[in-house]
VEXDREN-2710 file (C-alpha; in Angstrom, 1 decimal):
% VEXDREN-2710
k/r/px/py/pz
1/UNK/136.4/103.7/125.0
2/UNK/138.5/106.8/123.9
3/UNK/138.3/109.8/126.0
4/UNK/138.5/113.2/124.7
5/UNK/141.1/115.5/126.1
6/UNK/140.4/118.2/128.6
7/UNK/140.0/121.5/127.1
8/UNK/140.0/124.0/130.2
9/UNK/143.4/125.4/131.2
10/UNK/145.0/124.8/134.2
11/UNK/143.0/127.9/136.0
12/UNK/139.4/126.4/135.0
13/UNK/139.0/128.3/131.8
14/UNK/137.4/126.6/128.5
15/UNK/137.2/128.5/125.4
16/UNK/135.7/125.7/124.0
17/UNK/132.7/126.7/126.1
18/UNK/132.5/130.0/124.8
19/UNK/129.4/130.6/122.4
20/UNK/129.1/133.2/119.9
21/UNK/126.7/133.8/117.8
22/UNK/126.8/134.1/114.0
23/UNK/122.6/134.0/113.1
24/UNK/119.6/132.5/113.6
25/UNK/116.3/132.6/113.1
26/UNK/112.5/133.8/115.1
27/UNK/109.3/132.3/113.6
28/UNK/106.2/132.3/114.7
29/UNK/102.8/130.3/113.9
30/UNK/98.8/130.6/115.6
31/UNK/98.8/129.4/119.0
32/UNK/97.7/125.7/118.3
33/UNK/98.8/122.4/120.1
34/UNK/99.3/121.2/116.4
35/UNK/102.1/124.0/116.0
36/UNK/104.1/123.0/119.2
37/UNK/107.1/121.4/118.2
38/UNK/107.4/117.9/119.8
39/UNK/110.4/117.3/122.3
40/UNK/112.0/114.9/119.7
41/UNK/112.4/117.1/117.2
42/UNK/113.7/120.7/119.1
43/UNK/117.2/119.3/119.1
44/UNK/116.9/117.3/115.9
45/UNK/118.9/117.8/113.0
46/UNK/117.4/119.4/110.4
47/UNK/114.9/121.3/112.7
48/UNK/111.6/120.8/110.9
49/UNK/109.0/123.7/112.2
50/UNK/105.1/122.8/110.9
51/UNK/103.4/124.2/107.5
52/UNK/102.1/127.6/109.9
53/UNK/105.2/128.9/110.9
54/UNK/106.5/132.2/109.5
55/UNK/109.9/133.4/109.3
56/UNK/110.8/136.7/110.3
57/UNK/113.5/136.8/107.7
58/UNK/116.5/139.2/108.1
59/UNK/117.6/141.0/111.5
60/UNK/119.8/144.1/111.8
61/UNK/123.2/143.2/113.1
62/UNK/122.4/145.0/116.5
63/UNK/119.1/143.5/116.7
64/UNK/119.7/139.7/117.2
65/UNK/117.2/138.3/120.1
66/UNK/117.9/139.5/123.4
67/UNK/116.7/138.0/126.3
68/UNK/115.9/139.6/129.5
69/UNK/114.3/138.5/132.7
70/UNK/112.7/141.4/134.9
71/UNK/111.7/139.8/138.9
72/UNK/109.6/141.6/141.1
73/UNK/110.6/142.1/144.7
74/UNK/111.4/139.1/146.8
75/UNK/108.9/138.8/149.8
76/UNK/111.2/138.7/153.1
77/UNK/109.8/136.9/156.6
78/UNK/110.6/137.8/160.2
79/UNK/113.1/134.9/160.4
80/UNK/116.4/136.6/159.1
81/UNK/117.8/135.1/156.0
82/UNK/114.5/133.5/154.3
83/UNK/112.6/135.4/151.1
84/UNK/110.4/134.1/148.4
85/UNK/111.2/135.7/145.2
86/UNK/108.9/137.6/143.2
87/UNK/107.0/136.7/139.7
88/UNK/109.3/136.9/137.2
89/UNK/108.8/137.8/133.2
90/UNK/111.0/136.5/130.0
91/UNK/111.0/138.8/127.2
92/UNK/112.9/138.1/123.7
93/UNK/113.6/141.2/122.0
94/UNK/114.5/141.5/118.3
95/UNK/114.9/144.2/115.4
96/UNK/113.6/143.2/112.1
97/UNK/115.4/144.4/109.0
98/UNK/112.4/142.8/106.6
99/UNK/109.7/144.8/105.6
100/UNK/107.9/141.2/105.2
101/UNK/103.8/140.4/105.4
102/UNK/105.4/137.8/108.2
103/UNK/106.5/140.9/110.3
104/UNK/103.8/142.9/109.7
105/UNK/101.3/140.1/111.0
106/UNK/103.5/139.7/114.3
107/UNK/103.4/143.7/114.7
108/UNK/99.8/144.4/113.6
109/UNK/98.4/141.2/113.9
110/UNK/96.5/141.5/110.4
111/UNK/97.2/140.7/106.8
112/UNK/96.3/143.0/103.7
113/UNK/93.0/142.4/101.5
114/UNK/92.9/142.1/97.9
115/UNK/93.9/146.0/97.6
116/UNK/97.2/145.0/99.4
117/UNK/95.0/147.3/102.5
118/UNK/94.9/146.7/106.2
119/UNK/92.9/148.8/108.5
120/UNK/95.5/149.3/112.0
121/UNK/94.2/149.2/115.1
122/UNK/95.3/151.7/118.1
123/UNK/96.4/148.7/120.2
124/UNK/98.6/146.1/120.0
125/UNK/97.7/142.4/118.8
126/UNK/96.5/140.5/121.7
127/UNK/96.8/137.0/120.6
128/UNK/99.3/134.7/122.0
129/UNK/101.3/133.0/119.3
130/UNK/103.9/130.0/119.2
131/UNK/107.2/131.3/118.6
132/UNK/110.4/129.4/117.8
133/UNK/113.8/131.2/118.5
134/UNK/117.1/130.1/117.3
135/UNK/120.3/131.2/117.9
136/UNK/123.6/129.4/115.8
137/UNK/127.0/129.6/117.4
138/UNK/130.4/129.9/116.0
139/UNK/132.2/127.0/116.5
140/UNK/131.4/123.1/116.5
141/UNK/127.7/123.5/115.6
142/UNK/126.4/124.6/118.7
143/UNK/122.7/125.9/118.8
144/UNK/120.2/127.3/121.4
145/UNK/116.8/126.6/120.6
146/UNK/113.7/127.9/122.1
147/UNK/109.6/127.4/121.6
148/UNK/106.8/128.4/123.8
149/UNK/104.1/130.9/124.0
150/UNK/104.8/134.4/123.4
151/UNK/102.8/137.8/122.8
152/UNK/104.0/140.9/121.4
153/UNK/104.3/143.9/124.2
154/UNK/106.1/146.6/121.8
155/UNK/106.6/147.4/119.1
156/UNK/109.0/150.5/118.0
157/UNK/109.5/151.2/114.3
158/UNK/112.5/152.5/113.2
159/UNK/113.4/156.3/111.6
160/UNK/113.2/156.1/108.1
161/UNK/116.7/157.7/107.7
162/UNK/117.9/158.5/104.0
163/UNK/120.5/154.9/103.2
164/UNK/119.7/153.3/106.0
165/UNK/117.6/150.3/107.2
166/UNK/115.2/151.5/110.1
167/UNK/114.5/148.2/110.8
168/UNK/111.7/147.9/113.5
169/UNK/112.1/147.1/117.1
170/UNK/109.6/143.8/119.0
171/UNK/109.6/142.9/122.2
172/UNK/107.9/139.4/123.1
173/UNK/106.8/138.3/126.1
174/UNK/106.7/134.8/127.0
175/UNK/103.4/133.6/128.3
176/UNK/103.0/130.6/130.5
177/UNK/101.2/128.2/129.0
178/UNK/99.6/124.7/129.5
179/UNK/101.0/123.8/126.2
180/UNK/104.3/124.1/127.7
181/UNK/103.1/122.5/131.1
182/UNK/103.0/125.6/132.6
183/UNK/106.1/127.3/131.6
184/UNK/106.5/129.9/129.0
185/UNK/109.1/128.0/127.1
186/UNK/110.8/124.8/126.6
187/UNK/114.6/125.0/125.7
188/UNK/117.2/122.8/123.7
189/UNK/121.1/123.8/124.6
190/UNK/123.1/125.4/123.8
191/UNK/124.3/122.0/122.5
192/UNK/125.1/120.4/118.9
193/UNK/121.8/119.1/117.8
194/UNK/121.4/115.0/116.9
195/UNK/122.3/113.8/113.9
196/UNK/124.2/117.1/112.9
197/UNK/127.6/116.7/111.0
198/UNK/130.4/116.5/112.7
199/UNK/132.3/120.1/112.6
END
């Protein structure tokens, strides 16, 4: 057996492990066990998402997902040195570019009637959904894949200004969920998914 050659330098440092991103995709489906996407297939090559998903479709170049994790205060004992930490929340934030019937059902949760109409609510849509994220990397086929159980918790649309794509603002929330054994998501990578071509 062959072994490939180290790529980190002599101080530690790999380029090679250096991600970045050139696209990707969100989708999203109804929350149903039939729209969870089986362990087998998350890092499969093609990625094969069931008949309900929809695609989000384009995202402005500053509005790729973001991830951020917000904790709430560690609980500190007596005994110097020990702390549980606090509940934590995953959000994925993205901008959409599309003004697309998938974004508006994400943002308002509805789709229009036979007059092309929808009648918006004050609040939010306050269903959880199945989302699928996934982010494509530069160099050697690398991808981060993501699907759990998300709901949307804001939703900022943006200024309509003259030659310019206002794009509109969601921030998901990832739900725990006994259809992901508890956890809000399951993850694949960032890796080179099976059966993908060698680059």
């Amino acid at each position: 057996m062959v072994e490939s050659a180290p790529t980190a330098d002599t101080a530690g440092n790999d380029l090679s492990k250096v991600n970045i991103p050139i696209g990707g995709a969100l989708a999203f489906a109804p929350y149903d066990k039939a729209n969870v996407i089986a362990d087998t297939d998350l890092g499969a090559t093609p990625l094969k998402l069931p008949a309900a998903y929809k695609t989000l479709g384009l995202m402005k170049k500053d509005g790729a997902p973001q991830t951020s994790i917000d904790q709430e205060d560690a609980t500190e004992f007596w005994q110097k040195g020990y702390e549980k930490p606090g509940d934590a929340t995953r959000t994925v934030e993205v901008t959409a570019a599309e003004d697309n019937p998938a974004v508006l059902q994400l943002t308002e949760g509805k789709t229009p009637d036979v007059n092309g109409i929808i009648y918006v609510d004050s609040s939010l849509p306050a269903a959880r959904i199945i989302l699928s994220e996934l982010v494509k990397y530069r160099d050697g086929g690398v991808e981060r894949r993501r699907n759990g159980v998300a709901q949307v918790k804001k939703v900022e649309p943006g200024q309509d200004s003259r030659g310019e794509t206002p794009g509109v603002k969601i921030t998901l929330q990832w739900q725990e969920d006994p259809l992901f054994n508890g956890s809000p998501y399951k993850q694949f990578g960032p890796a080179v998914p099976k059966g993908a071509p060698k680059v």
